[in-house]
KOLVO-219991 format. One record per atom (N, C-alpha, C): residue in one letter; x, y, z. Coordinates in steps of 0.05 Angstrom, whole numbers, plus 5000, padded with zeros to 4 digits. Layout:
BEGIN
AXYZ...
This chain:
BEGIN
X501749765000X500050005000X501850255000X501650464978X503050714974X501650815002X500051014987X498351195010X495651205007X494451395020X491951435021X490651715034X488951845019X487652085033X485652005046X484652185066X482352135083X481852015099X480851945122X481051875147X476951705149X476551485162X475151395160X472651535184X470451635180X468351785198X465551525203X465451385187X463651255192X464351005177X461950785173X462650565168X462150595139X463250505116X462650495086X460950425083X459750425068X457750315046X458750185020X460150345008X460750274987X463550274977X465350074974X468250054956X468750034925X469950224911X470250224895X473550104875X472549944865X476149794863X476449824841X478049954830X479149874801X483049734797X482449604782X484449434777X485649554759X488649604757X489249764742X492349634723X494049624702X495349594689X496349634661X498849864664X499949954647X496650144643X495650314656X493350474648X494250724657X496350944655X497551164651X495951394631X493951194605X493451324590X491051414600X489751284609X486151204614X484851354643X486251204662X486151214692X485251424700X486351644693X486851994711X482952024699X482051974671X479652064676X477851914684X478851694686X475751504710X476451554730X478751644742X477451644776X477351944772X477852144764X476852444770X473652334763X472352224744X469352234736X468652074766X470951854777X469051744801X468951834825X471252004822X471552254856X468552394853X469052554823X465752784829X463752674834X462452314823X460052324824X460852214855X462352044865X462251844900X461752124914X462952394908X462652454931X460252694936X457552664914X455652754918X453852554931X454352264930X453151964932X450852014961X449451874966X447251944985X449151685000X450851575003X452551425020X454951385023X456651275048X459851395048X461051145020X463551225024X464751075001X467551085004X469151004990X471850934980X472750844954X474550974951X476550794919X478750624929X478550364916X480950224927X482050154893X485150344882X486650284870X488350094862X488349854845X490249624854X491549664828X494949694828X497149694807X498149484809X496749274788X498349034785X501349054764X503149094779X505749164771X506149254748X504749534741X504349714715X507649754710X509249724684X511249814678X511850124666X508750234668X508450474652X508350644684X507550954667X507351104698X505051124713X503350934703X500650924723X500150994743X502550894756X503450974798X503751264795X505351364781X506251584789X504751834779X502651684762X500851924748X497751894772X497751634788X496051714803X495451784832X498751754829X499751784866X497852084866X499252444863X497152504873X494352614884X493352394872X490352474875X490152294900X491652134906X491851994932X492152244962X492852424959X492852694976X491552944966X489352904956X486653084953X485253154974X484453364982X482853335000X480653174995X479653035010X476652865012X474953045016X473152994994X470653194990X467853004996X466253195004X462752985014X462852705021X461852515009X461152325016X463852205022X465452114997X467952004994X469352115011X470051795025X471651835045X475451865046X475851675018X479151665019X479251544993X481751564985X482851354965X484651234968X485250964963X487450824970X488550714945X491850624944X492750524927X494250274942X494349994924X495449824931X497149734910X499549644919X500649544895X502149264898X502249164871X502848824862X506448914856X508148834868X510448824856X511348784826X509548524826X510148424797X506748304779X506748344756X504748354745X504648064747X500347994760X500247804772X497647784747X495947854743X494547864719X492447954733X489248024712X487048254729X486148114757X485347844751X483947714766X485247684800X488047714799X489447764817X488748004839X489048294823X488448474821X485648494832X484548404825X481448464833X481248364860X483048054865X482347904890X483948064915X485748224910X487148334930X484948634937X483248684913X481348954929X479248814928X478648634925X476548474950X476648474983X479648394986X480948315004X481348625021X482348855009X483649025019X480949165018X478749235009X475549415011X475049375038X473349515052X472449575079X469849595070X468349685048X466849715043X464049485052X462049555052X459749415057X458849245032X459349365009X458249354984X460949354965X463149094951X464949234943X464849214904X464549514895X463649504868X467949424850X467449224827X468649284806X468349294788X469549504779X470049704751X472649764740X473049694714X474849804698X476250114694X478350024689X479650254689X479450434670X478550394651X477550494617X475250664621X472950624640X471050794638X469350764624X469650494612X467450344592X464050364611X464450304634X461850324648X461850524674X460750824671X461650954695X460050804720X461450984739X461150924767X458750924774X457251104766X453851174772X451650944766X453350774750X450950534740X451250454762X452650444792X452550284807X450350304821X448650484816X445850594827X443950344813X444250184795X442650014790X443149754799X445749654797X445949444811X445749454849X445549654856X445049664889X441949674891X440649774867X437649684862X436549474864X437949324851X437149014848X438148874875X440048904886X440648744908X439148804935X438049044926X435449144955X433348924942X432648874920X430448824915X430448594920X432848424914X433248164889X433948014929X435948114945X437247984961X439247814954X441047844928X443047734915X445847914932X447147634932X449147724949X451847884916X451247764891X453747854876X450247984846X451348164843X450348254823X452248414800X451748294775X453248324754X452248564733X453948684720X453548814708X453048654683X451948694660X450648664637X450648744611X451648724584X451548874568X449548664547X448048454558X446948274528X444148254551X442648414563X439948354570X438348604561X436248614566X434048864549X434149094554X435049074582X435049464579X438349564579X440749374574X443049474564X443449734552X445549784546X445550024532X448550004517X449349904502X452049764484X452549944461X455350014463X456250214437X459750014432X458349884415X461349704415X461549644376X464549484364X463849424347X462949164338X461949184317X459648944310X461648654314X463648654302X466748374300X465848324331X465648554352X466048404379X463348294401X461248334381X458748334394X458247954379X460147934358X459447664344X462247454364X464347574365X465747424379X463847274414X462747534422X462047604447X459847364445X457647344424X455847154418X457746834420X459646874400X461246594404X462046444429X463246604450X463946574469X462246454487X459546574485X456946544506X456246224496X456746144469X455645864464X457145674471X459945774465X462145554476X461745574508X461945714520X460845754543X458345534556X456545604545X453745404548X454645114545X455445114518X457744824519X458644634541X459944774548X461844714577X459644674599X457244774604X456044804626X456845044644X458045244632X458545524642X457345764633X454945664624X454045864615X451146014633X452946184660X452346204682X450746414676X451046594661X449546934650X449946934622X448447174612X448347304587X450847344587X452547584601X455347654601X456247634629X458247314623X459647294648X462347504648X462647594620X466147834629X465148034632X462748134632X463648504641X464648554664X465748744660X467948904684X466148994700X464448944704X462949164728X461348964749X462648934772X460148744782X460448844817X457948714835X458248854858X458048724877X459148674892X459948374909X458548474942X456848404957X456048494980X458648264998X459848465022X462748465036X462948145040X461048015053X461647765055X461647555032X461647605019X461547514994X463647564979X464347754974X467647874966X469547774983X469447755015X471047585032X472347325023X469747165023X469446865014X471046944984X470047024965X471746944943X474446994933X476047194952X477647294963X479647054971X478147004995X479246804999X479046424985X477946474970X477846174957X478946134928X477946344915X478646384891X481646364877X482746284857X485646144850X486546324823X484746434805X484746464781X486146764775X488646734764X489947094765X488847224733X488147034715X487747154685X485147164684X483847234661X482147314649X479847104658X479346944670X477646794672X477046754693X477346874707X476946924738X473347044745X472247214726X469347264725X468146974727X468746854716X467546554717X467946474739X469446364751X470646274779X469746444803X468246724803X467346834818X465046694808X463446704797X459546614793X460446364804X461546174794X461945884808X461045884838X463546044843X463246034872X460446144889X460946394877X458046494881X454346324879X454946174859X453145964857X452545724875X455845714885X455745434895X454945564936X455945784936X455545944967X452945944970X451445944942X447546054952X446946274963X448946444954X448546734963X446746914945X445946784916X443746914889X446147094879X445747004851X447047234826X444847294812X446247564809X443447664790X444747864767X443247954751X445248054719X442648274714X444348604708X443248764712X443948914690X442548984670X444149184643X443849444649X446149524637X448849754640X448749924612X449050094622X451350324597X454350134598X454350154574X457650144568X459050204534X460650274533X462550364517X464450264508X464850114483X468349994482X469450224478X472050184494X474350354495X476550164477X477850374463X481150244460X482550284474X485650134477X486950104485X487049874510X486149704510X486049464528X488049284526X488749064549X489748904535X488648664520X486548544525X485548324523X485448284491X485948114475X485748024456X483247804441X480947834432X478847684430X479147414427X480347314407X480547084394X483146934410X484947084414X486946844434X486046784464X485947014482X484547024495X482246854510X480346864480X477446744489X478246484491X480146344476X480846104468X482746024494X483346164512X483746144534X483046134554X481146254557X478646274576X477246074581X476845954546X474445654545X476345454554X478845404557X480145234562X480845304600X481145454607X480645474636X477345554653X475645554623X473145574642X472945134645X473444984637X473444724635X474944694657X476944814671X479044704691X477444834718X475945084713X474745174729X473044864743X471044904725X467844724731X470044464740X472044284733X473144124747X474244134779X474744414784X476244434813X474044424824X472144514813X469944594837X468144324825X468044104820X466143944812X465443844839X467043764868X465843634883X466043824909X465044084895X464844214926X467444494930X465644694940X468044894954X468844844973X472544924981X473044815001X473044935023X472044845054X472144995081X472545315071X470345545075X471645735079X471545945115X473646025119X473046205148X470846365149X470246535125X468546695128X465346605133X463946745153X461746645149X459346815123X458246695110X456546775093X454346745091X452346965091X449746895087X448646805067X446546635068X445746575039X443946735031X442346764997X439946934993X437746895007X437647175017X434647245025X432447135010X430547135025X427547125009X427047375005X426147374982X424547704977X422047684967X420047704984X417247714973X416747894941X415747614922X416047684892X413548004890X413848154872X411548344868X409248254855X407948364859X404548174844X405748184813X406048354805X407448324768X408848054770X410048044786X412247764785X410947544787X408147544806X407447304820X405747204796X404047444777X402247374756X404447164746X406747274732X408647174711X409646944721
């Protein structure tokens, strides 16, 4: 851990993590867009920064906003860093680990989905009593500005996917999902997967805890400059979503944390007709 502004007044609500690498280019305007809106937010909050061993100046272009004054809601920002590049999934599991938050949201560092959609997935988890709720870019009220090559890849993926018996959501990769604390604990601590396929290996788990996932459509935007590569990549993914569904075929193992399972939520008459 570099540093951190702000001093903690009450208990969080909400953690904000972005995973970050070689993002020097990108970075400086998603978290200025996520400072202004967290700290009008009708609840406290936090950013938790993770530099999985950026070789670029990522660190040093975001050190500091790390000594800003803390404005309204937002309470601090923190930065953590990976010595050596461990891959996203890594990254993500260490600001699981390191959030205080009640609620811990992740989001990309690109800005493909701002911070404010997180107003819908904290919608659903009042409603729904889902302990992990996912962001969404392939259900009805989405909102997708991408190109066409990657909406057909994105289709491919979802069938090979189904294939396997992983075909847990519409979109198991989007970057945006929102883990309620005990639940981020547990996967935190159980979870193995440092690359790209680690979204999977969270629903797994998440599935197998009985804590409820639920999938919520989003604004989002392709950005360039990423690293991920479609076609090698995906072809990697389907080959560790198969090693996934194997580790976990006979069970998650002992975890410390205790976890609640999903609530009941009395359905709404619309629901109960349907």
């Amino acid at each position: 851990m570099v540093a951190a502004w702000g001093m903690l007044e009450a208990d969080l609500h909400l953690s904000v993590i972005i995973p970050m690498y070689n993002e020097s280019a990108r970075v400086i305007p998603t978290l200025e867009d996520a400072v202004l809106w967290l700290h009008e937010a009708p609840w406290t909050s936090e950013i938790v920064l993770v530099d999985d061993g950026s070789k670029d100046a990522t660190v040093e272009r975001v050190t500091p906003k790390l000594f800003e004054k803390p404005i309204g809601a937002l309470q601090r920002v923190r930065l953590v860093r990976h010595e050596r590049n461990r891959g996203k999934g890594a990254a993500v599991r260490t600001g699981l680990a390191e959030a205080e938050g009640g609620w811990r949201l992740m989001m990309d560092a690109d800005n493909s989905t701002r911070v404010s959609e997180v107003v819908r997935l904290l919608a659903e988890a009042e409603r729904s009593g889902a302990g992990l709720v996912c962001g969404s870019r392939n259900v009805a009220d989405s909102d997708v500005v991408t190109r066409p090559s990657r909406k057909l890849m994105g289709s491919a993926f979802r069938m090979a996917l189904k294939g396997l018996g992983m075909g847990m959501l519409r979109d198991t990769q989007c970057g945006f999902k929102l883990y309620r604390a005990d639940v981020a604990a547990a996967i935190a601590e159980i979870a193995r997967e440092d690359r790209f396929a680690f979204d999977l290996e969270h629903l797994l788990i998440a599935d197998r805890l009985g804590v409820g996932v639920r999938e919520v459509g989003i604004s989002w935007t392709h950005r360039d400059g990423g690293t991920i590569r479609p076609v090698r990549d995906g072809l990697r993914m389907l080959r560790d979503a198969a090693r996934i569904r194997m580790r976990y075929a006979r069970g998650l193992p002992p975890v410390m944390v205790e976890v609640k399972p999903m609530r009941r939520v009395e359905k709404s008459p619309a629901e109960r007709v349907g």
